[in-house]
C-alpha positions in Angstrom: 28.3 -50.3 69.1 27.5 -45.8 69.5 30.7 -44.4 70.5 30.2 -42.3 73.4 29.8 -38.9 71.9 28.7 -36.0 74.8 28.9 -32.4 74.1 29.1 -29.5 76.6 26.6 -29.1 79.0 26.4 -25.4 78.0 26.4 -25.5 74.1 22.8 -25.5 74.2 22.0 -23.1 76.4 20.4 -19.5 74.6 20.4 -21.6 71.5 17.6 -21.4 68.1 17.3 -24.5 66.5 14.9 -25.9 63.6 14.9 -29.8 64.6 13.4 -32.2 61.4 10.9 -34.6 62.3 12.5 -38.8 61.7 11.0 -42.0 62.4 11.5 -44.6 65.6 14.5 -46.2 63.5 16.5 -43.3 63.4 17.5 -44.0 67.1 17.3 -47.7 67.5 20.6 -48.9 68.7 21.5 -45.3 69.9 21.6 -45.4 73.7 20.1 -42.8 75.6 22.6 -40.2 77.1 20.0 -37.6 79.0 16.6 -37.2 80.3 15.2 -34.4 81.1 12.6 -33.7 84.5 10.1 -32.6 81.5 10.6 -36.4 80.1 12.3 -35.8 76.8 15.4 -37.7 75.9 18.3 -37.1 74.2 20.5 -38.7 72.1 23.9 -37.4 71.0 25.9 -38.5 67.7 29.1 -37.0 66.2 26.9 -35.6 63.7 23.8 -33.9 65.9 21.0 -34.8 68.1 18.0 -36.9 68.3 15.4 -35.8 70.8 12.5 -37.3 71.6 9.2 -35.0 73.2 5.9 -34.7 73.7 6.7 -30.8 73.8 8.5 -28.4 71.2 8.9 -24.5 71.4 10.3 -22.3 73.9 12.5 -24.7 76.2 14.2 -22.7 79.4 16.2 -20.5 78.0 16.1 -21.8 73.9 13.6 -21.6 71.0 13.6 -25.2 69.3 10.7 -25.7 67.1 10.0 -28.9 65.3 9.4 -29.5 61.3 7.2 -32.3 61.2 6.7 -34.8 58.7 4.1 -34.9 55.6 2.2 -36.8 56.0 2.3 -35.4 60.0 3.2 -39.0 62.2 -0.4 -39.5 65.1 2.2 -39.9 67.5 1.9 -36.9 69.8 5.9 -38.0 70.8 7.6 -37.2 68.3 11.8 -37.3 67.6 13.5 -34.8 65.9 17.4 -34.5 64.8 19.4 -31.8 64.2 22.7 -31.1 63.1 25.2 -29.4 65.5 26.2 -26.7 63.0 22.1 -26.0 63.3 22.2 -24.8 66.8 22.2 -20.8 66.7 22.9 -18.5 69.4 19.8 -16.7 70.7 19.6 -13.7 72.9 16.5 -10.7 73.2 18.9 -8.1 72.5 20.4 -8.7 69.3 17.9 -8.5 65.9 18.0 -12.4 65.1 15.1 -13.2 63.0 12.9 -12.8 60.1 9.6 -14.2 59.2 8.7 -16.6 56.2 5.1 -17.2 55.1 3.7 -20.0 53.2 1.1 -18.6 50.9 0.0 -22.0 49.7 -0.2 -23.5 53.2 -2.3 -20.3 55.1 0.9 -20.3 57.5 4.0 -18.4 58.8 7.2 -19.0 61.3 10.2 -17.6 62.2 13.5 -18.4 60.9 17.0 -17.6 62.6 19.5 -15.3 60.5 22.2 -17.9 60.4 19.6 -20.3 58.8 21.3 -20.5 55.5 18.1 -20.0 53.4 18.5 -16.8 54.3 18.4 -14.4 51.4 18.9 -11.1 53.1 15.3 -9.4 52.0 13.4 -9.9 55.0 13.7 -7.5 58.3 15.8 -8.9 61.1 14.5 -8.6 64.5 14.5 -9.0 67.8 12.6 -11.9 69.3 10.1 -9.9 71.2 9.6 -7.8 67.8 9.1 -11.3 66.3 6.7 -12.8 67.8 4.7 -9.3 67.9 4.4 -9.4 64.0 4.1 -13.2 63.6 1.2 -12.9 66.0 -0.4 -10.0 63.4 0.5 -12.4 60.3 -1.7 -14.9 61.8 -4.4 -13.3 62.9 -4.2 -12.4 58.6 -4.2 -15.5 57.7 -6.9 -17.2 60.3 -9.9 -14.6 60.6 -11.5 -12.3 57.8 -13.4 -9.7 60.5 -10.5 -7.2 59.7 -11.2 -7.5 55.7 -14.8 -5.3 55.8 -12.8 -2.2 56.1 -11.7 -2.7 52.9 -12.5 -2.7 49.0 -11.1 -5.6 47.4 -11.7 -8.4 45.5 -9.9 -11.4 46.2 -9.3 -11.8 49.9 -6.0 -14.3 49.5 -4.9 -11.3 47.5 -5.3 -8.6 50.0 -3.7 -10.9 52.7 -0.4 -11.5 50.6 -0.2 -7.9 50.0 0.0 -6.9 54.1 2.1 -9.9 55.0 4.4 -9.4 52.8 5.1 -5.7 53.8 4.6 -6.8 56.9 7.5 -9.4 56.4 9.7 -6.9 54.1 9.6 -3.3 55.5 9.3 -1.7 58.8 6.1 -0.3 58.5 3.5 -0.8 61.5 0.0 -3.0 60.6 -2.0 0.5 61.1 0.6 2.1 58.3 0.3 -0.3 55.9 -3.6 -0.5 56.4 -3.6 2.9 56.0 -1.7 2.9 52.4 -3.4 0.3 51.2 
């Protein structure tokens, strides 16, 4: 039998959280302690939470994301857990995050400052600032219109090169372009 374990209404409120994507049998014989108006449920351990959504991203007034599983599960409902001490306070004001890429994998995402991967090389910033220059990194990575300005040889190469100053200084797209 669960022990009844609740936290604070509150403690999620402004919060950042990575959640990792588990299968159905994490949660069998867990009982379901909240449901949300969206249709998500929750479900609370002395450890961290399970939820389970059709829906991941921006969430009122958090930012939780979901890691899926490789190979992804077809389920469009998927569950995710997280540990409590993975919860990270989130705010505009305050310079929060910094951007990863994965070369290998053509992607990029945002990572929280108190994620303890962290290695201090990347520039904090705000969220707005963020998702500006996550947008830019993207837009990199997905079309090649914005490579016929330039002379180069390997376009992988030339993309690696801007997103990573992109990632590591505070120079605009238009300055780095420029240099390059």
């Amino acid at each position: 039998m669960q022990k009844n374990f609740k936290p604070h209404p509150n403690s999620f409120k402004n919060t950042f959280c990575a959640f990792n994507e588990v299968l159905q049998d994490a949660i069998e014989g867990l009982k379901k302690q909240f449901e949300s108006k969206a249709g998500s449920t929750y479900y609370y351990t002395e450890e961290g939470m399970y939820r389970v959504s059709n829906h991941w991203g921006r969430l009122a007034n958090s930012k939780w994301r979901l890691i899926a599983r490789n190979p992804e599960t077809e389920s469009k409902t998927k569950i995710g857990f997280a540990k409590w001490e993975e919860f990270y306070p989130d705010n505009a004001e305050e310079k929060l995050y910094y951007i990863e890429a994965d070369f290998e994998n053509n992607s990029a995402n945002y990572q929280h400052k108190n994620n303890p991967q962290f290695d201090g090389k990347a520039i904090l910033r705000t969220s707005f600032e963020t998702a500006k220059r996550l947008k830019q990194i993207r837009n990199l990575q997905q079309l090649t219109n914005w490579a016929k300005y330039f002379d180069y040889e390997d376009i992988d190469d030339l993309r690696k090169q801007i997103i990573k100053e992109l990632i590591f200084t505070e120079k605009t797209l238009e300055q780095i372009k420029r240099e390059i």
